[in-house]
N, C-alpha and C positions, 0 to 999 in steps of 0.2 A: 690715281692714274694707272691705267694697265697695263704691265708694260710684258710685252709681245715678243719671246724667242722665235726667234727665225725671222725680225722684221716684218710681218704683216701689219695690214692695217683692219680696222673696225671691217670697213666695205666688202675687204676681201672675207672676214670672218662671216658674214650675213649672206654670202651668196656663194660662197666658193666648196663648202666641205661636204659632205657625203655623211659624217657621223661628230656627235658632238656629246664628249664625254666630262659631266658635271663633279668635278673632285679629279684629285690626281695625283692621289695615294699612290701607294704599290699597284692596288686592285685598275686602277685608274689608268696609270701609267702604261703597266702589262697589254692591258686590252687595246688601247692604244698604238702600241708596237704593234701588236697580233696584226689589228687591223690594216696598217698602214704599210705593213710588208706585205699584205695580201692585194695591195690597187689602190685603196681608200682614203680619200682625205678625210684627215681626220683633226677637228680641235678638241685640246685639253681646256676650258673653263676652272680653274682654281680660284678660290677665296685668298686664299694665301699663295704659299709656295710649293710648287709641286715636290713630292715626295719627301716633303716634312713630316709632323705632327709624326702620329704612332708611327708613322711607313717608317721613319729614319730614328725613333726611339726604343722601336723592342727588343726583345731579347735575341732577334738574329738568329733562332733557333728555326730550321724546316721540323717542323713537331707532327713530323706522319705517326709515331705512335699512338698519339693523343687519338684515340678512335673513341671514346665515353662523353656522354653530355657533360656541359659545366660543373656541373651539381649532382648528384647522388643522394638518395636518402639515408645515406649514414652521417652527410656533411649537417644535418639536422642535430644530430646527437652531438657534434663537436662545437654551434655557433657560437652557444656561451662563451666556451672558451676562449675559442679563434677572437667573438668582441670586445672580449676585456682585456686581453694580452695587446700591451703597446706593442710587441714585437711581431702578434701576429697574421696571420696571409688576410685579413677580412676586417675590414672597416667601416663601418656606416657612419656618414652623420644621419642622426635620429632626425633632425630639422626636413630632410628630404624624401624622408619615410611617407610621408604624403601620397609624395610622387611617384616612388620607386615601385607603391604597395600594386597598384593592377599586374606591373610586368612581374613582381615577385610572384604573384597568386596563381599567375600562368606558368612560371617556371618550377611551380609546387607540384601542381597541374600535369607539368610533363614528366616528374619522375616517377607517375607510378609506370607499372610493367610495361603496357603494348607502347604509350611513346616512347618510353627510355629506349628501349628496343628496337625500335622505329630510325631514332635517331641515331644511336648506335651505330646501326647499318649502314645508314646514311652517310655518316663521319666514314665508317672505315671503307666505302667507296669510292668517296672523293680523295682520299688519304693515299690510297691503296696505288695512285697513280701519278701523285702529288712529285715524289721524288723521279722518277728516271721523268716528268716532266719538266723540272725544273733541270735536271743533265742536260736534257735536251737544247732548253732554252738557254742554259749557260756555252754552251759549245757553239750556236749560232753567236750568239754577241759577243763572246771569248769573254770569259767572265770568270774563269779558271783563278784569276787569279785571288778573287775574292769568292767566289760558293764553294766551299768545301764539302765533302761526303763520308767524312769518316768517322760517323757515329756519334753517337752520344751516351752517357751515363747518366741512372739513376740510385743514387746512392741511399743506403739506411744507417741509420748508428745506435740503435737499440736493439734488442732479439726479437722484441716483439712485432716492429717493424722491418725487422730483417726477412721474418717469417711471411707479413704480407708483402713484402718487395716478393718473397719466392712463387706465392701464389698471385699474385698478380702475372706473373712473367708465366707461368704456365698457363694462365685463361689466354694471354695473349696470344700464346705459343697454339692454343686451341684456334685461336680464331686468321690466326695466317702472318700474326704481325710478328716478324723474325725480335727473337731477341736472346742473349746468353746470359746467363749468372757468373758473376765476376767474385770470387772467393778475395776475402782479404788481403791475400798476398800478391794477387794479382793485379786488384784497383793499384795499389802503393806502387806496384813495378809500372802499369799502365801511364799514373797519375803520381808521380815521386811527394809532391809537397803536399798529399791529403793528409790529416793527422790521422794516428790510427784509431780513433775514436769513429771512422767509416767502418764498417764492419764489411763492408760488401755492396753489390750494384748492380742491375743490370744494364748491359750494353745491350743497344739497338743498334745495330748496323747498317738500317736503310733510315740512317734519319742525316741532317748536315746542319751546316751553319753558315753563317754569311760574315765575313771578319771588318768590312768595311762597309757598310752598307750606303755612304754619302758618294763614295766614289764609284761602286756601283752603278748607282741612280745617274750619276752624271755620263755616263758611260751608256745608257740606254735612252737620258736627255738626249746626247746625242747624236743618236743612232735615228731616233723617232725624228727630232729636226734636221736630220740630213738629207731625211727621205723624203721631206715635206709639209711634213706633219708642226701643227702649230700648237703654241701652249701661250694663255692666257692669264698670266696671272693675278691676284689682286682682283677678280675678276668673282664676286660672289652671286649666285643665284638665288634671290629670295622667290621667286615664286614662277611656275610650271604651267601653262595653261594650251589644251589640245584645242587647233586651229583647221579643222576639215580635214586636209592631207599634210600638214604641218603642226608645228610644234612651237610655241610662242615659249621662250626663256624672258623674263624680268630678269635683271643683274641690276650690279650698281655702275654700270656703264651704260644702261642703254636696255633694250628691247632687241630679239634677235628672232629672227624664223627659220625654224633649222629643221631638216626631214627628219633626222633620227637622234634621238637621244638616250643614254644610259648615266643612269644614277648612281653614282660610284662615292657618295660625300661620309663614307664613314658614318660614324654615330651620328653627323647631321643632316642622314638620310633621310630620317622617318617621316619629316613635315614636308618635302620634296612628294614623295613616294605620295601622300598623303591627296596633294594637291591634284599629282597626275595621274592615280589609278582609285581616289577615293575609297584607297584601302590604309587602315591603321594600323600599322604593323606593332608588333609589342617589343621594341626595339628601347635599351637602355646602356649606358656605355658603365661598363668596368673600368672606372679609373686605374690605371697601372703606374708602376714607377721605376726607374732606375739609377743607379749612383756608377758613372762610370770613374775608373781609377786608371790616370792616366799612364801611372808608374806601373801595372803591372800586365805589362804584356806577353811574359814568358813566364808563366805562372803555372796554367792548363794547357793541354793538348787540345782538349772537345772540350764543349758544351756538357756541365757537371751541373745536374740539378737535386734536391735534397728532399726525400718523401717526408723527412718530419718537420725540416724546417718550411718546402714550399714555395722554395724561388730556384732561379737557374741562374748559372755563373758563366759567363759564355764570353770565351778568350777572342779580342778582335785586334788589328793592327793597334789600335791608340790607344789600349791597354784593356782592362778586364770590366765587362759589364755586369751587374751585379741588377738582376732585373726581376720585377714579378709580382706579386702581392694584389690585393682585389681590392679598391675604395668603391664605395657608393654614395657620391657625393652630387650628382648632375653634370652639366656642361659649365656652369657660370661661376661656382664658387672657385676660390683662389686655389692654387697647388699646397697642401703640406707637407714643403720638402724633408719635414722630419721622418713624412713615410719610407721615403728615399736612404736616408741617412740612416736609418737604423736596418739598411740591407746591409751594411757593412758591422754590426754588431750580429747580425746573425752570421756573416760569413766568416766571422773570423777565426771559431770554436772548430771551424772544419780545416783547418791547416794547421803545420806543423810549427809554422810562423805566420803573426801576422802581416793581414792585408796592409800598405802605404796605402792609407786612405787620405796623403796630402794632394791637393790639389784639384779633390775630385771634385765632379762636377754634377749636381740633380738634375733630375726632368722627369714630366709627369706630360699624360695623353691619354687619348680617350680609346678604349676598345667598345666598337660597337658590337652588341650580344642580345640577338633576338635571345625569347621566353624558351626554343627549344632548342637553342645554342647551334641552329644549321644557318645557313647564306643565305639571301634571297638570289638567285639566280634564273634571269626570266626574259623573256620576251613576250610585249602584250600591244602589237601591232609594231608602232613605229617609238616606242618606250621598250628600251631594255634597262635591267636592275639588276647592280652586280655590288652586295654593301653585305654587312650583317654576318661578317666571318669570325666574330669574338677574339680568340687568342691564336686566329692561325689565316689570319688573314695572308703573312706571307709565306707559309708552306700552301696556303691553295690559291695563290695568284695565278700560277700561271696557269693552271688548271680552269679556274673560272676565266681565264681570259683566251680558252679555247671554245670553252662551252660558247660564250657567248660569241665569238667566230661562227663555229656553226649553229647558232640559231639565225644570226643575221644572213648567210650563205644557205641556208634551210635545206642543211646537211644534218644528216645521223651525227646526235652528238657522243662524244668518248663514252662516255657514260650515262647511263640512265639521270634525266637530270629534272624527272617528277619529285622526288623529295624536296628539290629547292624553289619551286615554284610559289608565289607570291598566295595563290591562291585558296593556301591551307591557313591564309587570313583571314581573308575574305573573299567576297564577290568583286573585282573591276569594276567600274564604271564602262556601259557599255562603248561611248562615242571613239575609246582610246583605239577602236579593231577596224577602227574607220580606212 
């Protein structure tokens, strides 16, 4: 049964809206807004529930410093390790190795120099604008009281890592992305309960965090249904098929013909994408995890994450989320919330006391991560694709859900937005420019 915010019915969904957006994620939801302040009726299509799944389980970090592909060829020299360590960031089960092996070969592929570089660029463009976009968009919907802007920490607890925490912070410092080195006495004064086995950190000061992210979402739910805007939940799309000057949707409701669509389903983009642009995108999702700890929610100031250990700790109203770690397991296998659970045996070694890990609570979701870790962000007639953001899907919401404003308005978009074009796929099927 689908059931229908803002009381609409089937009828009105088939012949009433102007843009019809499949998933309704963050990426989903965003674009959504955008549109439907700008005249546009607009439906959300969700399988489940809108701004579930990763939207409402990551680490609530806006990660504009992250400007480097997923991967690096040094993380080659460390897999061993990272695969045998229960505790650490990197998982495979070997059963899916199968699967994973083409988008692996491609994401081999793109570390040598001109992609890594390429992509580089790419990230630290769309990044570069990510946060005073997101000021922006919290000031319109007053949102003040959950996006925060005051930085974040990355911390080291060896010398040897201490030394690359310094030079990492000065390539940064070369290429525009602000950040400060925080001397040991000043983390502790910054961050009272680090233990002092942190040696030091840098602070990013154009990055945030988001403390509540469910109340959030419900706060822009209902800003978008106030305005008119419809959301469908329970509402799955199996299959995409282009109709002349339209666009044929299969659900598990029914058949729908709608003028415009964009494909926003997260990691369950790729076979959508597939159907409507008969392009194959080398799209795989990064299982990720979190152990949220209900009890501690005056613990951190910002968003504290660890260069040796690999995850981020990031202080939200309902206490402390403890998020991060990479599995490569598919869509269908079960969650192993032991990957979860054991975020709290790394985090404990970094305070001065331990974490109250009673009551806490796991969760595991899929980050979707093209082979050269950028978005696809596109218009390819009356098909727009807005999916494929890996680990920052919500520091570039709302940035992709400007882009795709002005592609639909076929306005100069913010930014140069040829790197995220579908096209460095493949070729479209021609009928879609119909």
């Amino acid at each position: 049964m689908i059931h229908f915010v803002g009381g609409s019915k089937m009828s009105e969904i088939k012949l009433g809206a102007d843009f019809y957006i499949v998933g309704g994620g963050v990426i989903g939801l965003c674009t959504a807004l955008q549109l439907q302040s700008q005249g546009q009726s607009v439906v959300i299509l969700e399988a489940d529930r809108v701004a579930a799944g990763t939207s409402w389980g990551n680490a609530g970090h806006i990660a504009t410093e992250q400007v480097f592909p997923i991967a690096d060829p040094s993380i080659i020299k460390q897999l061993p390790a990272m695969l045998f360590d229960s505790l650490g960031p990197l998982r495979l089960d070997w059963n899916y190795l199968p699967k994973l092996f083409p988008w692996a070969i491609k994401l081999l592929l793109a570390m040598r120099d001109e992609p890594f570089q390429r992509t580089h660029e790419a990230l630290k463009q769309i990044n570069s604008i990510s946060l005073s976009a997101w000021q922006d968009f919290t000031n319109k919907w007053r949102l003040s009281k959950w996006v925060h802007t005051q930085g974040s920490l990355l911390t080291a607890e060896t010398q040897s890592s201490l030394l690359q925490l310094q030079q990492h912070g000065a390539k940064l410092a070369t290429l525009g992305v602000a950040n400060d080195f925080v001397a040991q006495s000043e983390l502790i004064e910054r961050e009272p309960a680090l233990a002092s086995n942190q040696l030091g950190a840098l602070f990013f000061p154009n990055t945030g965090h988001i403390s509540n992210l469910a109340e959030m979402y419900k706060v822009l739910i209902a800003h978008f249904v106030g305005m008119g805007g419809v959301i469908c939940e329970g509402c799955k799309v199996d299959k995409i098929r282009t109709e002349g000057q339209a666009v044929c949707l299969f659900t598990t409701q029914g058949e729908i013909l709608v003028p415009n669509i964009m494909i926003s389903a997260g990691a369950f983009s790729k076979p959508l994408v597939a159907q409507a642009t008969g392009v194959e995108v080398p799209l795989d999702t990064e299982r990720g995890y979190h152990l949220m700890l209900p009890n501690e929610s005056h613990r951190l100031y910002v968003p504290v994450t660890s260069i040796d250990r690999r995850f981020i700790i990031t202080p939200m109203q309902s206490g402390l989320r403890l998020a991060g770690t990479v599995e490569f397991a598919g869509l269908e296998k079960p969650a192993n919330m032991q990957r979860a659970y054991n975020l709290l045996k790394l985090a404990n070694p970094m305070f001065k006391q331990d974490l109250d890990g009673s009551q806490s609570v796991p969760w595991m979701g899929f980050r979707p991560s093209t082979a050269d870790s950028l978005p696809v962000i596109d218009k390819l007639g009356r098909i727009y694709l807005n999916f494929g953001h890996q680990h920052l899907g919500l520091t570039q919401a709302v940035v992709s859900a400007r882009l795709i404003s002005d592609l639909y308005f076929n306005k100069p978009t913010a930014i140069d937005h040829n790197p995220y074009k579908l096209e460095r796929f493949g070729r479209p099927i021609g009928n879609i420019f119909d």
